[in-house]
GUVOKOL-640169 format. One record per residue (C-alpha): residue number from 1; residue in three letters; z, y negated, x negated. Coordinates in nm, 3 decimals. Layout:
// residues N
+-----+-----+---------+---------+---------+
|   i |  aa |      pz |      py |      px |
+-----+-----+---------+---------+---------+
| NUM | ALA |       Z |       Y |       X |
...
+-----+-----+---------+---------+---------+
END
This chain:
// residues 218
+-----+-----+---------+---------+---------+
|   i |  aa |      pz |      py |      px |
+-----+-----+---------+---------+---------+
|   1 | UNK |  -2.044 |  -0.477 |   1.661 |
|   2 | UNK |  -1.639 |  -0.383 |   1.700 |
|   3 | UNK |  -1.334 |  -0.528 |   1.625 |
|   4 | UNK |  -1.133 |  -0.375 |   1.374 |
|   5 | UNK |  -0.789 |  -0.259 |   1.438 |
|   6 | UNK |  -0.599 |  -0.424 |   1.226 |
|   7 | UNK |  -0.738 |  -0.780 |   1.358 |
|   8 | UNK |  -0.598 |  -0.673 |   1.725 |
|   9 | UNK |  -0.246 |  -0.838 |   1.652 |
|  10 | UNK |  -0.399 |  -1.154 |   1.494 |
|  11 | UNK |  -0.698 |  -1.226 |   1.733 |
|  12 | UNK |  -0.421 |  -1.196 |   2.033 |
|  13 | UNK |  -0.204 |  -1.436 |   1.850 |
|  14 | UNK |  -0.503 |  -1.675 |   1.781 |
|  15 | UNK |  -0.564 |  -1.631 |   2.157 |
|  16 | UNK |  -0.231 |  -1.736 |   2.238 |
|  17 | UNK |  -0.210 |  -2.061 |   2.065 |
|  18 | UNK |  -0.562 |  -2.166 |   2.131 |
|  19 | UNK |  -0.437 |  -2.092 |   2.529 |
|  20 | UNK |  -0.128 |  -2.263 |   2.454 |
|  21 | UNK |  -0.280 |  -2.561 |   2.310 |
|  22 | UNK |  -0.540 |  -2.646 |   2.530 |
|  23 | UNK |  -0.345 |  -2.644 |   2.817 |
|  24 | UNK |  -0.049 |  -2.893 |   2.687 |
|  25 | UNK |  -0.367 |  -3.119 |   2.545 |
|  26 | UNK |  -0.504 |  -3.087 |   2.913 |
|  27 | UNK |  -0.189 |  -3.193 |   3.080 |
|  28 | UNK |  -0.077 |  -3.450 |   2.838 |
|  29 | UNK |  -0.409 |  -3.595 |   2.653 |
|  30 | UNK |  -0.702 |  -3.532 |   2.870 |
|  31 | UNK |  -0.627 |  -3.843 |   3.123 |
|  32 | UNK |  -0.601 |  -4.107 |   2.833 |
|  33 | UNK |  -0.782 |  -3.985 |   2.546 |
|  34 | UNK |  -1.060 |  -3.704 |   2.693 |
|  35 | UNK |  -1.225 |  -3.739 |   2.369 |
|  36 | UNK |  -0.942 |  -3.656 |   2.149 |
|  37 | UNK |  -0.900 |  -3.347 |   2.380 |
|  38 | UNK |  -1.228 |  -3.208 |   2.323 |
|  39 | UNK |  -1.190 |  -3.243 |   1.964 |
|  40 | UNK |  -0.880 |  -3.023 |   2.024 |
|  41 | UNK |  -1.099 |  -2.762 |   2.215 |
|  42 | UNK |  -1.374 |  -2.734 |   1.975 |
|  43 | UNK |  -1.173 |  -2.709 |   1.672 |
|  44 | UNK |  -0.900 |  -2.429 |   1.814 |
|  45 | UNK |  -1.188 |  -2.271 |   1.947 |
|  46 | UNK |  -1.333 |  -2.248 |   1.575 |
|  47 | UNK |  -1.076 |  -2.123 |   1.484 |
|  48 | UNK |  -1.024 |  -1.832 |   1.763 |
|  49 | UNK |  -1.447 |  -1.741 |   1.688 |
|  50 | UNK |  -1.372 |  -1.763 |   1.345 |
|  51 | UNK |  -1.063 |  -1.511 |   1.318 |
|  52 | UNK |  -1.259 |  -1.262 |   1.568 |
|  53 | UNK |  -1.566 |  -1.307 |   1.306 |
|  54 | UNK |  -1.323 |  -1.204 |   1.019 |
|  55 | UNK |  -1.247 |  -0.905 |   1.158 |
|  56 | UNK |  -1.581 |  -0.786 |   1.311 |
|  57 | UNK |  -1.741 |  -0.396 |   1.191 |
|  58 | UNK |  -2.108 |  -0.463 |   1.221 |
|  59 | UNK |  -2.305 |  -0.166 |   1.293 |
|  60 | UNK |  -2.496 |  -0.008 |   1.043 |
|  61 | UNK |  -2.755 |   0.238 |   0.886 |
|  62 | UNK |  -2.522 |   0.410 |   0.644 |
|  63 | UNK |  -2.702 |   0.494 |   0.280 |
|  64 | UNK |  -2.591 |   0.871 |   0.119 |
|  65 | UNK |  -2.660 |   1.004 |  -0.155 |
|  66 | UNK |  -2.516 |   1.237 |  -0.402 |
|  67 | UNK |  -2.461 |   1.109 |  -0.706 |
|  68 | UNK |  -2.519 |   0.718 |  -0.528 |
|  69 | UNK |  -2.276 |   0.447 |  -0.553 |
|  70 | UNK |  -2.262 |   0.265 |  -0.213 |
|  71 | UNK |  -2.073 |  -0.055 |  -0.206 |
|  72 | UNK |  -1.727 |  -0.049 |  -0.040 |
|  73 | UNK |  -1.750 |  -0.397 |   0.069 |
|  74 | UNK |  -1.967 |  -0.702 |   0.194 |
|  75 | UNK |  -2.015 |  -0.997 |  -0.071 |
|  76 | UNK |  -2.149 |  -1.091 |  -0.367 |
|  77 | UNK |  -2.161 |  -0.919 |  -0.738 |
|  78 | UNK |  -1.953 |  -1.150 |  -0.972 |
|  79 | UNK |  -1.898 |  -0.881 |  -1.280 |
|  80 | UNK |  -2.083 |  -0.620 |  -1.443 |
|  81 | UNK |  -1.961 |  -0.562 |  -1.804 |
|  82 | UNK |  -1.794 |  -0.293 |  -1.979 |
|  83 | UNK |  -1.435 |  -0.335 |  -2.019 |
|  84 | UNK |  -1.194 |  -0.111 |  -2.170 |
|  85 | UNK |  -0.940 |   0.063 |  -1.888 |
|  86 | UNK |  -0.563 |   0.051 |  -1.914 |
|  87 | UNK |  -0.439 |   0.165 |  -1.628 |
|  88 | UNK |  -0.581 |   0.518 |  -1.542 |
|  89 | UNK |  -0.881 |   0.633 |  -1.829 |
|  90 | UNK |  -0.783 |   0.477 |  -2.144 |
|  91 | UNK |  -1.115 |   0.395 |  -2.290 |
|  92 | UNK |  -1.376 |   0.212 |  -2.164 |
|  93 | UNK |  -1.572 |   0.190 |  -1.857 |
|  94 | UNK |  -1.856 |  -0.002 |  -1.673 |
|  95 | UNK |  -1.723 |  -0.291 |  -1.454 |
|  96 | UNK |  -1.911 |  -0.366 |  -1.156 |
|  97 | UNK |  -1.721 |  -0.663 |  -0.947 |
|  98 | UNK |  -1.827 |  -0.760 |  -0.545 |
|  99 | UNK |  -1.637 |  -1.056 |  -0.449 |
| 100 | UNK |  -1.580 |  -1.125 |  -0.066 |
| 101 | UNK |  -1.553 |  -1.445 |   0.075 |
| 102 | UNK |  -1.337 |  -1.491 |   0.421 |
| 103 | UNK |  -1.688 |  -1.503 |   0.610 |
| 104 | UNK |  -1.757 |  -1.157 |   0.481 |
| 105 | UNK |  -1.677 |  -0.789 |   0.680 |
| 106 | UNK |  -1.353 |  -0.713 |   0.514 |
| 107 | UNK |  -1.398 |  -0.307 |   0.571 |
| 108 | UNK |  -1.374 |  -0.118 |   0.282 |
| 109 | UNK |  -1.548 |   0.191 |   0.216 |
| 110 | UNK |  -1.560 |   0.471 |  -0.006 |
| 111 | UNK |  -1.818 |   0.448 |  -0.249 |
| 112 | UNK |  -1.875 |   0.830 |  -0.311 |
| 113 | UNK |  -1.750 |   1.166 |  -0.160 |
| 114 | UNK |  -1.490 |   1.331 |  -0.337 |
| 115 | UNK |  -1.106 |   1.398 |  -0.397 |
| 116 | UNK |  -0.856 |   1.130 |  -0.437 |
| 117 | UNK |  -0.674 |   1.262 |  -0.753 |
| 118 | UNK |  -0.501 |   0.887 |  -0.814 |
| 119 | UNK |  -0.345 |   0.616 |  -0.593 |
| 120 | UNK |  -0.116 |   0.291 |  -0.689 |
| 121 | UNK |  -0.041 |   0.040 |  -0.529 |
| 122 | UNK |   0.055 |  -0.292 |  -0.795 |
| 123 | UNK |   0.246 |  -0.594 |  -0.738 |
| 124 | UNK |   0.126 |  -0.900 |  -0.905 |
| 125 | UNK |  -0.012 |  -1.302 |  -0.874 |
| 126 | UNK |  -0.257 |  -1.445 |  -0.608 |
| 127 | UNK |  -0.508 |  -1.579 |  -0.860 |
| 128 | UNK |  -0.876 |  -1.658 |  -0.718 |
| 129 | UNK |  -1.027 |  -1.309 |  -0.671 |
| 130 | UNK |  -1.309 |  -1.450 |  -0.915 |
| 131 | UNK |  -1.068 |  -1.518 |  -1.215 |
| 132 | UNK |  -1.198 |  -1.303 |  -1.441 |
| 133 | UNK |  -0.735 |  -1.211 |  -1.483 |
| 134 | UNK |  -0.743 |  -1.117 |  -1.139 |
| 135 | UNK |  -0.866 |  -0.768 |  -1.235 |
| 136 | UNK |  -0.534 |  -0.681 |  -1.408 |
| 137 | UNK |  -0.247 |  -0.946 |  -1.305 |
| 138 | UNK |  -0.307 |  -0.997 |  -0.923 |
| 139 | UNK |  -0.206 |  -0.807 |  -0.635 |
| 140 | UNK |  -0.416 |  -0.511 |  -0.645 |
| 141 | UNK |  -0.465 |  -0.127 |  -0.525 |
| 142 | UNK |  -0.655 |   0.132 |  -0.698 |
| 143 | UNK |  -0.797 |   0.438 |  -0.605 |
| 144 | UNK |  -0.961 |   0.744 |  -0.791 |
| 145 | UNK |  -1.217 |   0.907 |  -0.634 |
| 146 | UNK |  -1.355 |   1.234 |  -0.827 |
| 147 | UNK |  -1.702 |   1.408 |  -0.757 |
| 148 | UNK |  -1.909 |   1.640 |  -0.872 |
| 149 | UNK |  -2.057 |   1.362 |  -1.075 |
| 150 | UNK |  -1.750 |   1.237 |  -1.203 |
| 151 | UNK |  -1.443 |   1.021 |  -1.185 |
| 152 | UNK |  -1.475 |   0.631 |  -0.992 |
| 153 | UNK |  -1.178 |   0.380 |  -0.987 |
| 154 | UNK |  -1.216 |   0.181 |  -0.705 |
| 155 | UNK |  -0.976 |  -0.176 |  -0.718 |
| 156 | UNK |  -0.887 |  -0.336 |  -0.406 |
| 157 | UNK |  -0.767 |  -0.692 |  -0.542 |
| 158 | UNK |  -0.586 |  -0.973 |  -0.349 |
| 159 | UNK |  -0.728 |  -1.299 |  -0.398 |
| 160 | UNK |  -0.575 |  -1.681 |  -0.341 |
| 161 | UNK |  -0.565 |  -1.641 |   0.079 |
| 162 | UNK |  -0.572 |  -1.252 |   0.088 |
| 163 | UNK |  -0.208 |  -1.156 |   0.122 |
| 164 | UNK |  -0.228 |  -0.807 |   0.238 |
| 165 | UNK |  -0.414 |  -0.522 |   0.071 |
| 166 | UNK |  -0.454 |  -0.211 |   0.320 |
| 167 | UNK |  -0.523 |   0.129 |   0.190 |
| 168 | UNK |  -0.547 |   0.440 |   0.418 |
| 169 | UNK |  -0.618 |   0.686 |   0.121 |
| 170 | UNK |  -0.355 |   0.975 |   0.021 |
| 171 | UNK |  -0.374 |   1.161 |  -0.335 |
| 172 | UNK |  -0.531 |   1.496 |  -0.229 |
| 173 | UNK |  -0.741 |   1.377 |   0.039 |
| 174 | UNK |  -1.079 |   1.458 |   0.022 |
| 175 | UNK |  -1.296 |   1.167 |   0.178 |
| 176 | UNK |  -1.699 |   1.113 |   0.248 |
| 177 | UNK |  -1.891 |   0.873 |   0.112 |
| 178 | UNK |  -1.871 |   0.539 |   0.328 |
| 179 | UNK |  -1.614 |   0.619 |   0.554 |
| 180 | UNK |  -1.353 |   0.368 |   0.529 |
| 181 | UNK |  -1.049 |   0.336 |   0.291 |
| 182 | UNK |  -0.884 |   0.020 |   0.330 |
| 183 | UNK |  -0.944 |  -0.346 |   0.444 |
| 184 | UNK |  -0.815 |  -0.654 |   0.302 |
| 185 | UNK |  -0.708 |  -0.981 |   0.472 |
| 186 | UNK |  -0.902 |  -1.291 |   0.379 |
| 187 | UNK |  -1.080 |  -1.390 |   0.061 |
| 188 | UNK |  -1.083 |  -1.118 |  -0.220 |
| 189 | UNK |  -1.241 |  -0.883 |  -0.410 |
| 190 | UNK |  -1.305 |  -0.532 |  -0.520 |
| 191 | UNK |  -1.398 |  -0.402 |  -0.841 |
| 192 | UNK |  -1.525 |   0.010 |  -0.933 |
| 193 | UNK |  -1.496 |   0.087 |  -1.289 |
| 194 | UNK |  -1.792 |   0.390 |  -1.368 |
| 195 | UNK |  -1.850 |   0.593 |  -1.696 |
| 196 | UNK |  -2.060 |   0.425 |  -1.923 |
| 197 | UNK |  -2.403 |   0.538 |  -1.958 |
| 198 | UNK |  -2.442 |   0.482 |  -1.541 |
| 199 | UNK |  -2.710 |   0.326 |  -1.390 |
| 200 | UNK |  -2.673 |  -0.035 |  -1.258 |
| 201 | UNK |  -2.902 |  -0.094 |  -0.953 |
| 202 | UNK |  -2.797 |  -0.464 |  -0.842 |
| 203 | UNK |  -2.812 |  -0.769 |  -1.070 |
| 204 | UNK |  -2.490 |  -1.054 |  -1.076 |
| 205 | UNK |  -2.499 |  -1.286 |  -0.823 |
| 206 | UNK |  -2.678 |  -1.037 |  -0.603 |
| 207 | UNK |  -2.575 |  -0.993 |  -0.256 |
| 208 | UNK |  -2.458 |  -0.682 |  -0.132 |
| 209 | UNK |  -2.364 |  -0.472 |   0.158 |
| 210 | UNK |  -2.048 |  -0.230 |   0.196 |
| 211 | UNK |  -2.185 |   0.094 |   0.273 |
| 212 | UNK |  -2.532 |   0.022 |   0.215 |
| 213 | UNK |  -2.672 |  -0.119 |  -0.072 |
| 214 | UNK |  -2.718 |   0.161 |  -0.369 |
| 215 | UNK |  -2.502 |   0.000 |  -0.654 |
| 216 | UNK |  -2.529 |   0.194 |  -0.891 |
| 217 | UNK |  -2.644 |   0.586 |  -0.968 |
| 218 | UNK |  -2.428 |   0.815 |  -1.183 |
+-----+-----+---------+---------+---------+
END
């Protein structure tokens, strides 16, 4: 297991307070009230494990497979409907929705291998990533990815705590299946939109793994 890069910054800073903490409770707290001091320790030092957890990259037998859809993210599969597509096809499309809580990798990864022939970025509200809204009016980033097999939207959406969609991806590009695309801070959620007619391997409420578990075949 790794750190991700972009937890370097925040893990340092978490390191700095818990340092900076502990030390003032030592000097100050520790004489008269040892007890309350631990309780200092053990929660800062939650909180220190719990930001390096947040940004861990387990490592991982990949799954490939043309014509596969691989997750792009730990978590759990909230949505899978068909829902009619404003933003990019204009008619409808198969919904499948993995929703990641903070204890989850936050790596994203692309699904297929392909082109990127679309990329926008979308301002919008910080609704619970499982608000079944969130999909259009949150904070959100989506990506097209086209194959051989066809076109996939993939949705990176900011939930209540996420605050900061990142997305590596550049129209043009051509990317492999499961390398990464983009993390996101925190609690949130991405959705892929497929052509209907596709497979569904995974059920709702079903757990899932970014990069590993099949969700769907085209």
């Amino acid at each position: 297991m790794t750190i991700h890069k972009e937890g370097y910054k925040s893990i340092l800073i978490t390191a700095i307070i818990f340092a900076v903490i502990n030390l003032l409770s030592f000097y100050f707290i520790s004489y008269s009230l040892p007890w309350l001091s631990w309780v200092i320790f053990v929660l800062t030092l939650g909180l220190l494990l719990f930001i390096m957890s947040f940004f861990r990259v387990p490592n991982r037998q990949l799954t490939k497979g043309d014509g596969l859809v691989i997750s792009p993210a730990d978590g759990k599969v909230v949505v899978i409907e068909e829902v009619y597509d404003e933003e990019y096809f204009k008619d409808k499309r198969l919904q499948i929705s993995v929703f990641m809580s903070p204890a989850n990798v936050h790596q994203n990864r692309n699904p297929i291998a392909g082109e990127i022939v679309y990329n926008q970025y979308h301002k919008g509200k910080f609704l619970v990533a499982w608000h079944p809204k969130s999909s259009t009016e949150n904070e959100r980033h989506s990506v097209v990815i086209r194959s051989s097999k066809g076109e996939v939207l993939v949705k990176q959406i900011a939930g209540a705590l996420a605050k900061r969609i990142i997305n590596y991806l550049t129209v043009g590009q051509k990317v492999e299946q499961n390398a990464e695309y983009g993390f996101i801070k925190f609690g949130s959620r991405v959705d892929l939109l497929l052509p209907i007619g596709t497979k569904v391997n995974v059920q709702l409420n079903e757990v899932v793994k970014g990069g590993v578990t099949v969700l769907a075949t085209l």
